[in-house]
Each structure stands twice: as C-alpha cells, then as structure tokens.
C-alpha positions, 0 to 999 in steps of 0.5 A, a space after each residue: 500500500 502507498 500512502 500519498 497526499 502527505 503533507 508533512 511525515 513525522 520521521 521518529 527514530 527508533 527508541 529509546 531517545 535520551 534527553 535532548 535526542 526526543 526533539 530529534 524528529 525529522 519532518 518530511 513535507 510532500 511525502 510518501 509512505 510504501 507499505 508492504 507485508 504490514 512494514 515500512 518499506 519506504 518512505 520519503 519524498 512524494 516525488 522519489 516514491 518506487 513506482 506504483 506496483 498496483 497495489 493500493 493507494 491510500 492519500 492522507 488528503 493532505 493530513 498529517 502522519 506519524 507513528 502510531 500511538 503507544 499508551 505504556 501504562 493502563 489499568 485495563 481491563 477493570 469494572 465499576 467506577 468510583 464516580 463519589 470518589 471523585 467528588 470527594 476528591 474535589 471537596 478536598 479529601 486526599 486519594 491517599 485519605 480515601 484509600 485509607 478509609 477503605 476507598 480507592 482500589 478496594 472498591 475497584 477490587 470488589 466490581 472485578 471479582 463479582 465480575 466474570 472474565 466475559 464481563 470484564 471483556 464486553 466492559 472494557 471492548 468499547 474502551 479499547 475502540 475509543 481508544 483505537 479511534 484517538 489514534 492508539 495501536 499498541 497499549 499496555 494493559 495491567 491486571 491489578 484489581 483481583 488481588 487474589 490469584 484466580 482473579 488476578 489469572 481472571 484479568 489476564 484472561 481477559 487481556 489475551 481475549 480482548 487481544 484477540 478481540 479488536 485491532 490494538 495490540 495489547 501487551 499484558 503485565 501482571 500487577 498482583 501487588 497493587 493493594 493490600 485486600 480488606 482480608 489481609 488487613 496486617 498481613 501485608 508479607 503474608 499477602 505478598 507471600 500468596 501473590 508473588 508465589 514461584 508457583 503463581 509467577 511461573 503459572 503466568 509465565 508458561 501460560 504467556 499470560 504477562 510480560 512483566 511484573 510490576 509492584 506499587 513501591 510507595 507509602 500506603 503500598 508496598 515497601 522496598 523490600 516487599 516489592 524486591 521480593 516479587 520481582 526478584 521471584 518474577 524475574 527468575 520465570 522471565 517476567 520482566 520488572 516494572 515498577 510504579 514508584 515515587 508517586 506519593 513518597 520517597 521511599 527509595 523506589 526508584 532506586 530498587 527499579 535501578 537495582 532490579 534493571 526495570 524495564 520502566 519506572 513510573 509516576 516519579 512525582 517524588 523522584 530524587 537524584 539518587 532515584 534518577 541517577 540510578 535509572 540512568 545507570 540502568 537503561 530504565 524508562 522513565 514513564 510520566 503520568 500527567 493525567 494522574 496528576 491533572 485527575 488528582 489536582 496534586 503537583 506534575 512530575 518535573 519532567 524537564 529535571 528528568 530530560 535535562 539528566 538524560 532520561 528517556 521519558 514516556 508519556 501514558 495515560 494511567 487510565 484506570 478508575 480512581 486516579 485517571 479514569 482518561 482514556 484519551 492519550 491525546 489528551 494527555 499529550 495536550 497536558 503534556 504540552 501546555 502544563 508541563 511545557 514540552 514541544 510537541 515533537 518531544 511529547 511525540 517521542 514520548 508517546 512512540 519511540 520511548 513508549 515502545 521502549 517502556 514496553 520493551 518492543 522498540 525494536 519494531 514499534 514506535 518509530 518511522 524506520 524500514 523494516 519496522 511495523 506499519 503502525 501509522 496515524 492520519 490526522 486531518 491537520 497538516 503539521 504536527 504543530 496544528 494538531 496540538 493547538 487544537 486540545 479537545 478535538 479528535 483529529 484522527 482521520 484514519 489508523 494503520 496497524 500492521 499495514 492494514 487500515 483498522 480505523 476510518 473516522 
C-alpha cells in the first residue's frame, strides 16, 4: 500500500531517545509512505516514491502522519467506577485519605471479582475502540484489581481475549501487588507471600499470560523490600520488572527499579537524584503520568529535571478508575504540552519511540524506520504543530496497524 497526499511525515527514530535526542524528529513535507507485508518499506519524498506496483493507494488528503500511538501504562481491563470518589476528591479529601478509609482500589477490587472474565471483556471492548479511534495501536494493559490469584489469572484472561478481540495490540503485565485486600488487613508479607508465589509467577509465565511484573513501591503500598521480593521471584520465570514508584513518597523506589534493571519506572512525582541517577545507570524508562496528576489536582512530575539528566521519558495515560479514569492519550499529550511545557515533537517521542521502549518492543514499534511495523496515524491537520493547538478535538482521520487500515473516522 502507498500512502500519498502527505503533507508533512513525522520521521521518529527508533527508541529509546535520551534527553535532548526526543526533539530529534525529522519532518518530511510532500511525502510518501510504501507499505508492504504490514512494514515500512519506504518512505520519503512524494516525488522519489518506487513506482506504483498496483497495489493500493491510500492519500492522507493532505493530513498529517506519524507513528502510531503507544499508551505504556493502563489499568485495563477493570469494572465499576468510583464516580463519589471523585467528588470527594474535589471537596478536598486526599486519594491517599480515601484509600485509607477503605476507598480507592478496594472498591475497584470488589466490581472485578463479582465480575466474570466475559464481563470484564464486553466492559472494557468499547474502551479499547475509543481508544483505537484517538489514534492508539499498541497499549499496555495491567491486571491489578483481583488481588487474589484466580482473579488476578481472571484479568489476564481477559487481556489475551480482548487481544484477540479488536485491532490494538495489547501487551499484558501482571500487577498482583497493587493493594493490600480488606482480608489481609496486617498481613501485608503474608499477602505478598500468596501473590508473588514461584508457583503463581511461573503459572503466568508458561501460560504467556504477562510480560512483566510490576509492584506499587510507595507509602500506603508496598515497601522496598516487599516489592524486591516479587520481582526478584518474577524475574527468575522471565517476567520482566516494572515498577510504579515515587508517586506519593520517597521511599527509595526508584532506586530498587535501578537495582532490579526495570524495564520502566513510573509516576516519579517524588523522584530524587539518587532515584534518577540510578535509572540512568540502568537503561530504565522513565514513564510520566500527567493525567494522574491533572485527575488528582496534586503537583506534575518535573519532567524537564528528568530530560535535562538524560532520561528517556514516556508519556501514558494511567487510565484506570480512581486516579485517571482518561482514556484519551491525546489528551494527555495536550497536558503534556501546555502544563508541563514540552514541544510537541518531544511529547511525540514520548508517546512512540520511548513508549515502545517502556514496553520493551522498540525494536519494531514506535518509530518511522524500514523494516519496522506499519503502525501509522492520519490526522486531518497538516503539521504536527496544528494538531496540538487544537486540545479537545479528535483529529484522527484514519489508523494503520500492521499495514492494514483498522480505523476510518
């Protein structure tokens, strides 16, 4: 398939892009994109463009193309809302106050496992659709909400069906240690014990369940040495390390993600300079969630302190029911943009190339680069600029994955 009519291309290198490098966006105007077995074979000006083979055309009308979207950090699938909680919220009650008074994930966790895996599948379809038609091909998807093993293995069922189900590609993590359920009031190593099991990790491992492991290292969470527990277990199996950290306290997160080479940290509202020296030394992404702060009305991430060390850093949603019910990365690269002050082309590496990187599939995604997947994004703005000026309006005229259009608007 040729794409023609392309007003400006959008040339994002391969991942992960470190500090400065993330403006390292070439554009190319009047160009073309070949596609050919679902990769990028070519791409460049209109008028150097292989001869036409007759396969299909595609014009972008004079739209904008970019790489397709990657969302590195989500909660789905989940069930229920906690729509009250977010009026306490805004009443000024904290989230770490309502988590204590027994709100937050529990409530979440109770929906999930009334739920059956089909529920949780026909919920969370229409989710991923939306999604699909902002503009995402690849997402990350956790479970997190079981917080027991059957139910845990529940949401990653149903991860890999809605997989099969719909065009994004989805790549599952497992989050057993998430919260501490009602039942294990007290007992959190007891609790970390039961959901970080060899026997539960290497289940998930031999059934291709996840692909990571992640832990909430945080004040109201997990310690240190809890979250060093399963991951260490997890890693044994193959299950690579994720780790949210720093989000509500410091309490040496993100240096345990330095230690146990993560293949990202995320939040880091709290992070200090020993936290970010040690994802340096690492190679470990650093994933901002802006929404969750924007959600929450607390203090964003500094990302520029991160960018400036020399981090490669994403961008995500955090979608999930109680600190970012937002669906919408674009949305997100718009708080990105006009809040945390990031030029778009920086803010496109983030949520690309750097994305990718966060899932560990920047080898073939998140990039415009031959021999890379053809996960493309038509917008109906001509300049990446444009579309960034305009927050709030779905300007996503079409979406590629694996070189077939999976999208229309």
């Amino acid at each position: 398939m040729l794409i023609r009519d392309i007003a400006s291309l959008a040339v994002v290198p391969p991942g992960p892009l470190a500090g400065e490098k993330m403006r390292d966006v070439n554009i190319i105007q009047d160009a073309a994109v070949l596609i050919e077995d679902g990769r990028l074979v070519w791409f460049g000006l209109a008028k150097d463009a292989p001869a036409d083979k007759g396969g299909p055309a595609l014009s972008a009308e004079g739209g904008c193309v970019i790489p397709g979207l990657i969302d590195p950090h989500t909660h789905i699938p989940f069930a229920g809302h906690r729509a009250a909680e977010f009026a306490r919220r805004i009443a000024g009650e904290s989230y770490l106050s309502i988590m204590e008074s027994g709100g937050g994930i529990r409530v979440t966790t109770q929906a999930v496992r009334e739920a059956s895996e089909e529920e949780l599948v026909e919920l969370n379809l229409p989710r991923l659709r939306r999604m699909l038609a902002l503009g995402v091909t690849t997402c990350e998807c956790k479970s997190g909400y079981g917080l027991a093993p059957k139910h845990e293995l529940k949401q990653l069922h149903a991860i890999r069906e809605l997989n099969r189900r719909q065009p994004i590609e989805l790549v599952p993590t497992y989050l057993g240690a998430h919260a501490l359920p009602a039942e294990f009031e007290g007992r959190a190593d007891e609790f970390i014990d039961r959901i970080g099991s060899e026997a539960l990790l290497q289940q998930i491992a031999s059934e291709g369940l996840a692909r990571f492991c992640d832990v909430f290292c945080d004040r109201g969470a997990f310690t240190v040495e809890q979250a060093r527990r399963v991951l260490t277990r997890a890693a044994k199996v193959g299950l690579k390390p994720k780790l949210h950290a720093d989000e509500l306290a410091q309490i040496g997160a993100t240096r345990l993600a330095g230690e146990v080479h993560a293949v990202s940290a995320d939040h880091l509202e709290t992070i200090d300079e020993g936290g970010i020296a040690a994802l340096k030394e690492a190679g470990t992404i650093a994933v901002v969630l802006p929404g969750t702060s924007f959600f929450l009305g607390i203090e964003h991430c500094d990302v520029h302190r991160l960018i400036n060390a020399g981090l490669p850093v994403a961008l995500s949603t955090d979608c999930n029911p109680g600190s970012s019910m937002i669906e919408s990365l674009p949305l997100i690269m718009n708080i990105a943009c006009c809040q945390l002050r990031m030029p778009p082309v920086e803010v496109l590496s983030a949520v690309t190339a750097n994305a990718a990187a966060a899932i560990d599939l920047h080898g073939r995604l998140g990039a415009i680069e031959k021999g890379y997947d053809a996960d493309l994004v038509i917008l109906d703005a001509p300049t990446l600029d444009e579309w960034f000026y305009t927050p709030g309006r779905n300007r996503v005229k079409a979406v590629i994955k694996h070189g077939e259009v999976v999208y229309k608007a």
